[in-house]
GUTOR-744194 format. One record per atom (N, C-alpha, C, CB): y, z, x. Coordinates in steps of 0.2 Angstrom, whole numbers, plus 2048, in hexadecimal, padded with zeros to 3 digits. Atoms other than C-alpha are relative to their C-alpha. Glycine has a CB too. Example, Ala and Ser with C-alpha at 12.3 -4.5 7.8 and 13.67 -1.06 7.14 Angstrom:
2
7FA800804
7EA82783E
806800804
8008067FB
7FA7FF7FC
7FB824844
8058037FC
8027F9802
//
This chain:
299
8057FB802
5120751CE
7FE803807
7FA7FE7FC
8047FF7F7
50C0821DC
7F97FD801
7FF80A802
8098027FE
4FC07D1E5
7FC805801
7FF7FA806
8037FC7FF
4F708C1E7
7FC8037FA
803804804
8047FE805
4F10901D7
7FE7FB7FB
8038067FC
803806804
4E50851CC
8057FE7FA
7F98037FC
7FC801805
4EC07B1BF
7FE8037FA
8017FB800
8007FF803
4EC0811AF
7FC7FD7FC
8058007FF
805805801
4DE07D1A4
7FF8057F9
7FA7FE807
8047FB804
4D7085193
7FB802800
7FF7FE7FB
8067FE7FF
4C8085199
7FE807804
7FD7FA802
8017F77FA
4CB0941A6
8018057FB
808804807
8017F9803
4CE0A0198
7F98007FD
8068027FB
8077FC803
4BB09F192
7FB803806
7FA7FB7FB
8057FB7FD
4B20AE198
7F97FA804
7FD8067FA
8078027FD
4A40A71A6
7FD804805
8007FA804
8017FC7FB
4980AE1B0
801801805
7FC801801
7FC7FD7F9
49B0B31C2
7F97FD804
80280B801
8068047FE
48E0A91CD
802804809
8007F67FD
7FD7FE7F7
48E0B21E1
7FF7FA802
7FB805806
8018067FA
4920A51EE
7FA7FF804
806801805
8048027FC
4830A01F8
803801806
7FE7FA7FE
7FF8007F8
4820A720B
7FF7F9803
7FA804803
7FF8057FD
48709F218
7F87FE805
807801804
8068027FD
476098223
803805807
7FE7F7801
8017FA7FD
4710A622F
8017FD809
7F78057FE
7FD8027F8
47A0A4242
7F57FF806
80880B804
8087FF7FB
46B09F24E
8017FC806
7F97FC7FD
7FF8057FA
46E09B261
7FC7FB801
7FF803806
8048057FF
46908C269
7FE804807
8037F87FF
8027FD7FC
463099276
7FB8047FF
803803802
8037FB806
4570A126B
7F97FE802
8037FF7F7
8088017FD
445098270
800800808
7FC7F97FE
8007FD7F8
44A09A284
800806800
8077FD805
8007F97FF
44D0AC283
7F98017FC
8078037FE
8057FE802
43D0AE278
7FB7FE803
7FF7FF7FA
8067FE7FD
4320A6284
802802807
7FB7F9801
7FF7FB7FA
43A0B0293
7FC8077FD
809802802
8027FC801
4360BE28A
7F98027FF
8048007FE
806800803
4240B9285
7FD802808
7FE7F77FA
8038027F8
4220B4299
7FF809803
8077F9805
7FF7FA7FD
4270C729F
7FC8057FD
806802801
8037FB803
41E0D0293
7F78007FF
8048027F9
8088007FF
40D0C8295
7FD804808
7FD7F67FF
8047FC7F8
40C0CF2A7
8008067FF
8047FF808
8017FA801
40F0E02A0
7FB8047FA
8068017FF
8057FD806
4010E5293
7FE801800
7FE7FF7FD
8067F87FC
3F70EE29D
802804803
7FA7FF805
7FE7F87FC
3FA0FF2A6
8007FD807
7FB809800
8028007F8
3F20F82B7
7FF7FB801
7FA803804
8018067FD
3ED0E92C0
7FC7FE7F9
7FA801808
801805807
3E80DB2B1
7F87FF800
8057F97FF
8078027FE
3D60D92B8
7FF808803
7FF7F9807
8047F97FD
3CB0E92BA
7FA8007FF
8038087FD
807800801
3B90EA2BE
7FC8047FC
7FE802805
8037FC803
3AE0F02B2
7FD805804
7FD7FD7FB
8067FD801
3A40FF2B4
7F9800800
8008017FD
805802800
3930FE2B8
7FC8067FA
7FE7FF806
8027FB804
3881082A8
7FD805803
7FC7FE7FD
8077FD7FE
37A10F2B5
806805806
7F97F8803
7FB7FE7FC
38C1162BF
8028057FB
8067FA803
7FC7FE802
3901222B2
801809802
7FF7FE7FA
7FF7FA7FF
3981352B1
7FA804801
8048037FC
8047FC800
38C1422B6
802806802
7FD7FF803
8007FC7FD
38A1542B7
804804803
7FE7FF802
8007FE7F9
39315F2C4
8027FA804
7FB803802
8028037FC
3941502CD
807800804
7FC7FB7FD
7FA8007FE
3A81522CF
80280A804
8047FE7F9
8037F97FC
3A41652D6
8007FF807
7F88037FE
7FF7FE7F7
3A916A2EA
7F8801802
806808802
8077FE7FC
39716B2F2
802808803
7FE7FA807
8017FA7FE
39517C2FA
7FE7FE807
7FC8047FD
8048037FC
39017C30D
7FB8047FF
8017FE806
8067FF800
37E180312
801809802
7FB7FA806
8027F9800
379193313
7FF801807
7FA8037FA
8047FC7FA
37819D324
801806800
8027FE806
8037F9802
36F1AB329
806806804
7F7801804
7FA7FA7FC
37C1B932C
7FC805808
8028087F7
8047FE7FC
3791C033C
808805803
7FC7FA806
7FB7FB7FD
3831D1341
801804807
7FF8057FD
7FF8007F7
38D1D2352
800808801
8097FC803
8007F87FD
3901E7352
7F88027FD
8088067FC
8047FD801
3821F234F
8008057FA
801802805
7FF7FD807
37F1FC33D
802807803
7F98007FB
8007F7800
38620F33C
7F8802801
8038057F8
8077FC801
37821C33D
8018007F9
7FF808804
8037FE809
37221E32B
7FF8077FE
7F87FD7FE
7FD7FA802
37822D320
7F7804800
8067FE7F6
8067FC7FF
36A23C323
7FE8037F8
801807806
800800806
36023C313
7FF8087FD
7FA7FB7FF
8007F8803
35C24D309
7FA804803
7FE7FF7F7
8077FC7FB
34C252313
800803805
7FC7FB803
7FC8007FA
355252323
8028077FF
8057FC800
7FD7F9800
358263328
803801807
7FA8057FE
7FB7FF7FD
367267335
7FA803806
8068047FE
8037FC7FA
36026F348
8028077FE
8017FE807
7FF7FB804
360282344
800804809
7FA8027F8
7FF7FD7FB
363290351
8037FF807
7FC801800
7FE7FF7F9
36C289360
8078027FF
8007F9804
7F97FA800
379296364
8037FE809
7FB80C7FF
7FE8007FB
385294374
803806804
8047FC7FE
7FE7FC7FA
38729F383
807803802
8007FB805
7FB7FE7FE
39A29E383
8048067FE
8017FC800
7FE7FA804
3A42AE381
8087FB7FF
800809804
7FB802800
3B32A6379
807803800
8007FD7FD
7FC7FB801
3BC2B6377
8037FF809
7FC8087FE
7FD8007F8
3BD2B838C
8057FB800
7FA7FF806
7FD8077FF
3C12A538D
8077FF7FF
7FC7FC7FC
7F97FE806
3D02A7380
803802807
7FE8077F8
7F97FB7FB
3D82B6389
8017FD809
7FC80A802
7FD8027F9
3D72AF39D
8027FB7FD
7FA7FE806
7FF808801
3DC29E396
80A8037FF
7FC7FB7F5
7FB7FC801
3EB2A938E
805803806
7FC8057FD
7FE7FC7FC
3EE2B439C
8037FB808
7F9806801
7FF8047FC
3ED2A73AA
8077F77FD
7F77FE802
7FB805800
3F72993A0
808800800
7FF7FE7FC
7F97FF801
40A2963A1
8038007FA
8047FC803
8007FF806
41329D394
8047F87FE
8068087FE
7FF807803
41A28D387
8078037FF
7FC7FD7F8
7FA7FF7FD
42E28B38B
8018007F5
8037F8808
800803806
43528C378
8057FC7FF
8008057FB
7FD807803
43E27C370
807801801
7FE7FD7F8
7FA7FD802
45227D373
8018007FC
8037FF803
7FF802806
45B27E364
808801800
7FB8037FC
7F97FD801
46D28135D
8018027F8
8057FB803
7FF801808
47428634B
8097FF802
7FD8097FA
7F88017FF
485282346
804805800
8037FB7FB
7FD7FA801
489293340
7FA807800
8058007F9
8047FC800
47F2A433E
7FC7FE7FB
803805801
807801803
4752A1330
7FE7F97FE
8008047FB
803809801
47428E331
7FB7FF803
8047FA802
8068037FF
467282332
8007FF80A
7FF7F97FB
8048017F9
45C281345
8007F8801
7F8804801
8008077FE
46027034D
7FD800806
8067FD800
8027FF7F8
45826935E
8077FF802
7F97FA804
7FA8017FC
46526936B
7FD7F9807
803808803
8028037FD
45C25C376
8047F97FE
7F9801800
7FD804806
46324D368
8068007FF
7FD8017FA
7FA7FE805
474257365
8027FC802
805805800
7FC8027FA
47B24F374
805806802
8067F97FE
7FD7FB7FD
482261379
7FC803807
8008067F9
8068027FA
475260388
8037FA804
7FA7FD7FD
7FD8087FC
480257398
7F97FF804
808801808
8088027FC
46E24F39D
8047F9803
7F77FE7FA
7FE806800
47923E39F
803802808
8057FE7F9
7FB8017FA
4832463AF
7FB803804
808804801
8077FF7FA
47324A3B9
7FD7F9803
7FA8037FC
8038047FF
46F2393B9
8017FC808
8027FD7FB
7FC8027F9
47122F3CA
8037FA800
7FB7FF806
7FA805800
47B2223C5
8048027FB
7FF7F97FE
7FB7FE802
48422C3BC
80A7FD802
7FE806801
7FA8037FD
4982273BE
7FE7FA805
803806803
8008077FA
4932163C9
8037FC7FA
7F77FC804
7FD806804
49D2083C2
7FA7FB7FF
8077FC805
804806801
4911FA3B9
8037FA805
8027FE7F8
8008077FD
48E1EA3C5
8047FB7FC
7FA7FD801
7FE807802
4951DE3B8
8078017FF
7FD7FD7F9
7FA7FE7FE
4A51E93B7
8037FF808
7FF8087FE
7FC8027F9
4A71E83CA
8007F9802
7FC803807
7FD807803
4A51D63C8
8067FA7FD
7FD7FF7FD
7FB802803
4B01D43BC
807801803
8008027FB
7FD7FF7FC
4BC1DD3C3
8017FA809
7FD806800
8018037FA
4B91D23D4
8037F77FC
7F6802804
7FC806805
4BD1C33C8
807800800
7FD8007F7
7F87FE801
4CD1CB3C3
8047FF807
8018087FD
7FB7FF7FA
4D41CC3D4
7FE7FB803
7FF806805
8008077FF
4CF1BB3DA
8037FB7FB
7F97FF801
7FD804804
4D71B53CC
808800800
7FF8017FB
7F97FD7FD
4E81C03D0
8017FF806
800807800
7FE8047F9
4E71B93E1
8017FA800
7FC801805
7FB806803
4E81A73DC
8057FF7FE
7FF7FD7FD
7F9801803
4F41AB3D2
807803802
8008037FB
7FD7FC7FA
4FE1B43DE
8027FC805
7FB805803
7FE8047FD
4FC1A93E8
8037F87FF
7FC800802
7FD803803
50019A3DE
8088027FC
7FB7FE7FD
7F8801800
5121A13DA
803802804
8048047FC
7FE7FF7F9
5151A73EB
8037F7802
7F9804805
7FD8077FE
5141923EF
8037FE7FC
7FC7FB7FF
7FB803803
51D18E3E1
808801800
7FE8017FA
7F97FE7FC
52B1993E7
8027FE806
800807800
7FE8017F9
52B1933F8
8027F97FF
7FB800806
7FA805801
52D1823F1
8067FE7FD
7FF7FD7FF
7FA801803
53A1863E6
805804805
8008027F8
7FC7FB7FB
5441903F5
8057F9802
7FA804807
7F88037FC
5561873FB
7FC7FC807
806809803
8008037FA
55517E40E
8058007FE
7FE7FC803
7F88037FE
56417D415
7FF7F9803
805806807
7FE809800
56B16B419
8037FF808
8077FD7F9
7FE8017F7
56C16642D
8067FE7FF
7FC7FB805
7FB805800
57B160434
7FF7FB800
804801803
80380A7FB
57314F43A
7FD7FD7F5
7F180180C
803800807
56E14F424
8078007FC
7F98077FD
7F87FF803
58015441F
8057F8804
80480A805
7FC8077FB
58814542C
8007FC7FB
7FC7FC807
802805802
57E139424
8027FF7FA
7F97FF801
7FD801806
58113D413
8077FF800
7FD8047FC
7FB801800
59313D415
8037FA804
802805801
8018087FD
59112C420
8017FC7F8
7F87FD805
801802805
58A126411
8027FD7FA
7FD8037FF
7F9801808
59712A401
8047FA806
80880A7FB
7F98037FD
5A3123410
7FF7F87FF
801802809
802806800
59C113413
7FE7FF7F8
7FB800805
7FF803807
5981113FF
8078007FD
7FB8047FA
7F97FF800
5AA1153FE
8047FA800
802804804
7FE8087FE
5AF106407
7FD7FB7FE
800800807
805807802
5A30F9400
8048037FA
7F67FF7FF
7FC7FF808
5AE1013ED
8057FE801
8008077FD
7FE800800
5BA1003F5
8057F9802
800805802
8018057FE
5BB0EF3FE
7FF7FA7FA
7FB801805
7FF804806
5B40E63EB
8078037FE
7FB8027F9
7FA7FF804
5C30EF3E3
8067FB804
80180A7FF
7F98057FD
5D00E73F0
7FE7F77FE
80080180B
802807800
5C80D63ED
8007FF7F8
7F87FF805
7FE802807
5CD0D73DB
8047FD800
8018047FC
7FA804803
5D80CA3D2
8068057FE
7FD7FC7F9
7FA7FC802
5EA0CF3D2
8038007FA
805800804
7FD800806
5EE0CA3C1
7F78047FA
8047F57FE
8067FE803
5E10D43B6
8017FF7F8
7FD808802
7FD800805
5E30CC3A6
7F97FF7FB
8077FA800
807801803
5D00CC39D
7FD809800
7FB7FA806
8027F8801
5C60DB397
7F9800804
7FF8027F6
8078007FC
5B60D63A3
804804807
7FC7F7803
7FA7FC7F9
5C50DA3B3
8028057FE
8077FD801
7FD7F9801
5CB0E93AA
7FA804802
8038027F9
8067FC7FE
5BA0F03AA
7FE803806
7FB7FE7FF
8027FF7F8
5B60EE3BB
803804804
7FF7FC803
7F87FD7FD
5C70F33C1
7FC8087FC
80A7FB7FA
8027F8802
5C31053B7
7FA801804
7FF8017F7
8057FD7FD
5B11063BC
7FF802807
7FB7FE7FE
7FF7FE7F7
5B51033D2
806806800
8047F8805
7FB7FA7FC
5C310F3D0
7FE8087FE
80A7FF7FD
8037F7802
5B911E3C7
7FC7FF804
7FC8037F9
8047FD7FD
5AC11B3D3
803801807
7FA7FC800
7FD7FF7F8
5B911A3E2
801808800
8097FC801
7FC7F8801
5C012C3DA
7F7804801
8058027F5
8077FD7FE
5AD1323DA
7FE800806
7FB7FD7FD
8028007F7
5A812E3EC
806804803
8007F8805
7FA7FC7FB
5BA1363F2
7FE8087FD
80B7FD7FE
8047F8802
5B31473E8
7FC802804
7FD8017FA
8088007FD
5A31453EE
802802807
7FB7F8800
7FC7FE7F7
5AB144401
804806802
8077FA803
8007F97FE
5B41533FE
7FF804801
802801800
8037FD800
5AA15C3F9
7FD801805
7FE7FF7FD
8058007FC
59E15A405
804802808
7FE7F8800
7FE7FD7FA
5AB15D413
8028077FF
8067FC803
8007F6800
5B116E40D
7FC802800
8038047FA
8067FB7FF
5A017440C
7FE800804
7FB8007FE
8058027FD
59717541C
7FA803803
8037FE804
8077FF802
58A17F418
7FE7FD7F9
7FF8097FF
8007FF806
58117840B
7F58017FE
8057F87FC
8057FE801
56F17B404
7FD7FC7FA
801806800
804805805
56216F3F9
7FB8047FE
7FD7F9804
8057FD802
5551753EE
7F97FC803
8018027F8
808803802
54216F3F0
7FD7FD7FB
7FC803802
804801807
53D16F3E0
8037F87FD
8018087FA
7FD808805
54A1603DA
8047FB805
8078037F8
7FB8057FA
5511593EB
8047FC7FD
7FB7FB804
7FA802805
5611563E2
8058057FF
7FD7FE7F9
7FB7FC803
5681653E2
804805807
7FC8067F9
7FE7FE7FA
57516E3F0
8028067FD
8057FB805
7FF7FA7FE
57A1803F3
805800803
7FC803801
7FB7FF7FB
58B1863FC
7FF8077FD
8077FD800
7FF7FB7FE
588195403
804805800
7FF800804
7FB7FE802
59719C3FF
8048007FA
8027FF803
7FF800805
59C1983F1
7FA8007FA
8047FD802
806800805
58A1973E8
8017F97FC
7FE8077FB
7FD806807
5901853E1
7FA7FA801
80A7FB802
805807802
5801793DC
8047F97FD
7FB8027F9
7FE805803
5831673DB
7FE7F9803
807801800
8048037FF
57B1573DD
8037FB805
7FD7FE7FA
7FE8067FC
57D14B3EB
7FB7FE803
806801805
8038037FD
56F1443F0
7FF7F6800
7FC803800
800807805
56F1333E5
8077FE804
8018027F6
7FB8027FB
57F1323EF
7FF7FC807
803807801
8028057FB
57612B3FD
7FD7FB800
7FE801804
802806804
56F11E3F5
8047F9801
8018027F8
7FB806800
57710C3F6
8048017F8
7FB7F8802
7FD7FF806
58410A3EA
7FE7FD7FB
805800801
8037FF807
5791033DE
8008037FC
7FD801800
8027FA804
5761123D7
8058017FC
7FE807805
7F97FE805
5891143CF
8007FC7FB
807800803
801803802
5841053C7
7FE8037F9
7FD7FC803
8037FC806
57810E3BB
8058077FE
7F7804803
7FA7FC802
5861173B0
7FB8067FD
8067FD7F9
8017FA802
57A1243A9
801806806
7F98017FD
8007FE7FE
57712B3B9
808800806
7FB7FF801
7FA7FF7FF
58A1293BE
8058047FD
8027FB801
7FD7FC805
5901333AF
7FD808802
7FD7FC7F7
8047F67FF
5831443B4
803801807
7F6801800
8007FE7F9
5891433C6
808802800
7FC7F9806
7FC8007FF
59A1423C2
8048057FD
8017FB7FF
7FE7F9804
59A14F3B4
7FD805804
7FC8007F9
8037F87FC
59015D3C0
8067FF804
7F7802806
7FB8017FA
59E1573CF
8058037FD
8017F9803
7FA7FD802
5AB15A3C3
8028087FC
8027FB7FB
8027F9803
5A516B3B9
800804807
7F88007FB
8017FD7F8
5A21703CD
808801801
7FB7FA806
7F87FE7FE
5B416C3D1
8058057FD
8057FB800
7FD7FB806
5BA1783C2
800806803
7FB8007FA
//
């Protein structure tokens, strides 16, 4: 028999009433009187607006009157610093009557006339014949500007400026003039020409003296190397040497003291690293640029 449905019974088919289950008992933390006296504790300090203690009022202290009214200060007696007008002449008052004057103003008039200078009248211009009368003093058609005595004088801050300008053009002037003088050629002494061609000679022979003192079986790729690298620098110093004797003008720049000139032929090319101990051939970058100008040169 399933167990999920009652068993079978006669009695389930008589109609019964329907009775509601009884709730379950109402959830109540066991946090529930701690939080009610927190909350009892914070709200007894709040139940008044202001401080919890306030002095009464005394009865015999109470509102009066005006009594909140700005006072006024005390009254003083106006006292007036100028002096009153004369006072308007009342209806009684009658004007002084009969004083007549001596002067003949007619005469007066005409000598004033006769003796004064006549009045210069106002310049003016129109634009056409029956246009409107303008002053001409305002047109600017009036040269009153070339009467002046500084007329045409140059402004002080113009000759200033100006004086700026050309003190600035002369440094500068002067500063590419120096720059050109040190980038200018010298020519190369003979007692400077010797030496340097002493120099490759004798590094020649120190290249040349390792290379003889090599192993006569060169059977290793360390021996091969070296073998190559003493005989390109032997071929490099024997260029370097001839060079140096077919030219015997030659000419160095200032600016990169590195660089030679032949006068005849205009041919740049670098030797001065060349007097160097032979060190220097060691460092292949700078054995590769000296060997490439020497060779682009022989071309």
């Amino acid at each position: 028999m399933d167990p999920t449905y009652a068993p079978e019974s006669i009695y389930n088919l008589i109609p019964s009433d329907w009775k509601e289950p009884p709730q379950p008992p109402r959830y109540k933390s066991i946090f529930r009187t701690a939080v009610k006296e927190d909350m009892q504790k914070c709200k007894a300090a709040m139940k008044t607006m202001g401080p919890p203690k306030v002095e009464v009022p005394s009865p015999k202290e109470f509102l009066k009157k005006h009594s909140k009214e700005k006072t006024l200060p005390p009254k003083k007696k106006f006292e007036r610093d100028k002096s009153k007008k004369p006072p308007v002449p009342s209806r009684t008052d009658h004007p002084v009557m009969g004083v007549q004057s001596e002067k003949n103003f007619i005469s007066t008039n005409a000598a004033d006339a006769i003796m004064g200078v006549a009045k210069k009248p106002k310049p003016i211009y129109v634009d056409k014949r029956t246009g409107d009368r303008h002053d001409l003093e305002t047109s600017g058609l009036v040269p009153k500007y070339i009467n002046k005595k500084d007329y045409g004088v140059t402004p002080e801050y113009i000759c200033k400026r100006n004086e700026e300008v050309r003190n600035t053009q002369e440094e500068y002037d002067n500063y590419i003039r120096e720059k050109l003088r040190k980038a200018a050629m010298k020519k190369l002494s003979d007692e400077e020409r010797e030496g340097v061609l002493q120099g490759l000679k004798k590094n020649w022979e120190e290249v040349h003296k390792e290379f003889q003192s090599l192993s006569v079986f060169i059977d290793s790729l360390p021996k091969k190397i070296r073998k190559q690298r003493l005989e390109e620098e032997m071929r490099q110093l024997e260029h370097d040497i001839s060079v140096l004797e077919k030219h015997k003008i030659i000419y160095i720049a200032n600016n990169s003291g590195k660089g030679f000139l032949s006068e005849k032929n205009k041919i740049e090319f670098f030797l001065l690293e060349l007097r160097k101990p032979r060190s220097l051939y060691q460092d292949k970058k700078k054995e590769g640029m000296v060997a490439q100008h020497l060779t682009s040169l022989s071309q």
